[in-house]
C-alpha positions in Angstrom: 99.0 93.9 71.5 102.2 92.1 72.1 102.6 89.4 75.0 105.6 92.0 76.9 103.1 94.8 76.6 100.0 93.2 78.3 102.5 91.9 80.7 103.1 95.4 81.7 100.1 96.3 82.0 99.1 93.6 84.1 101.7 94.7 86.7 101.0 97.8 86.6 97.1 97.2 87.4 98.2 95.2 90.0 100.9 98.1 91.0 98.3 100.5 91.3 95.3 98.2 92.9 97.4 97.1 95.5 99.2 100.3 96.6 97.0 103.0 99.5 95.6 105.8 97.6 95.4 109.1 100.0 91.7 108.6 101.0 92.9 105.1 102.8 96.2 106.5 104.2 94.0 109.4 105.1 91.7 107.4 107.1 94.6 105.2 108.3 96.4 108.8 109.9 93.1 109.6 111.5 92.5 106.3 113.0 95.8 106.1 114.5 96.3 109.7 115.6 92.6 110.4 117.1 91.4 106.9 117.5 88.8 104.7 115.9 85.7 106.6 116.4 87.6 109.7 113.9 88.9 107.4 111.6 85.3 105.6 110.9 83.9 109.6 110.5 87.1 110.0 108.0 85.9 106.8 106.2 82.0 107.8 106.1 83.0 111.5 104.6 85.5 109.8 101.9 82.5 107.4 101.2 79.8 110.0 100.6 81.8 111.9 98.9 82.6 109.3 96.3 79.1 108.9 95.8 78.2 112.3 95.6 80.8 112.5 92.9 78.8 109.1 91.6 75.5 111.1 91.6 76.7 114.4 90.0 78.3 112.4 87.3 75.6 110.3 86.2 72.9 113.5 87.0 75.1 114.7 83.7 77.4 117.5 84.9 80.4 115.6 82.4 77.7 115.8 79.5 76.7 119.5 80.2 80.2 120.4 80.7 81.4 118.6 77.4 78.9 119.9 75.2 79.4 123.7 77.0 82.6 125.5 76.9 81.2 128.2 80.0 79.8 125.4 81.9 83.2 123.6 81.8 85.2 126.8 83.1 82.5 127.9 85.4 82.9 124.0 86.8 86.5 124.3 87.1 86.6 127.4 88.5 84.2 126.2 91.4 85.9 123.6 92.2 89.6 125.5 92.4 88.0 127.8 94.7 86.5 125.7 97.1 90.2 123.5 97.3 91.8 127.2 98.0 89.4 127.9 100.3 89.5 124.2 102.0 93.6 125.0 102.2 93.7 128.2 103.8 90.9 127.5 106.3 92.8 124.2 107.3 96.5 125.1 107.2 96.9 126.1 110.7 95.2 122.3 111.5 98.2 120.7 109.9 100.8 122.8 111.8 99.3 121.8 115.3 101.6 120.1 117.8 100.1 116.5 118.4 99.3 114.5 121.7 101.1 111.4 121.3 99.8 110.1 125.0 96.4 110.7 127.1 98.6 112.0 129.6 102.5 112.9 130.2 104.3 110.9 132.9 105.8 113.8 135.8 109.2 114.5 136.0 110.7 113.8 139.7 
């Protein structure tokens, strides 16, 4: 490898390491939009389900699915219908008009 490529690569691992993926700006919305109490609940479900991904991983779901052409569809096609269904039961959620204040001030 040449000294300009590993170069590149270096800032682009720092690039990436130092940029918000969607599960912090995620927990960041929730935090600021619903206070600190929601944003720690966002946080515990993003961090569970990394380690359930973890688990299911090293339980040998990749394995199975590599050595198993129907286990690999079957997985896939799981998975693409629980995001559908997580997007249509949710959608109306992310159209909701927002309290920006605990209360409005009264017009005199």
């Amino acid at each position: 490898m040449t000294l300009a490529t590993w170069i590149t690569f270096f800032l682009a691992c720092w690039a990436i390491s130092l940029s918000p993926g969607p599960g912090a700006i995620a927990a960041m919305s929730a935090g600021l939009n619903y206070g600190f109490r929601r944003g720690y609940i966002m946080v515990f479900g993003l961090v569970l389900g990394i380690w359930t991904l973890v688990g299911i991983v090293v339980a040998g779901l990749g394995a199975i699915n590599f050595s198993a052409k129907n286990a690999s569809t079957t997985t896939i096609r799981i998975g693409n219908a629980a995001l559908l269904t997580n997007r249509f039961t949710t959608s109306d959620s992310w159209r909701a008009p927002r309290r920006l204040g605990r209360r409005r001030a009264r017009r005199s």
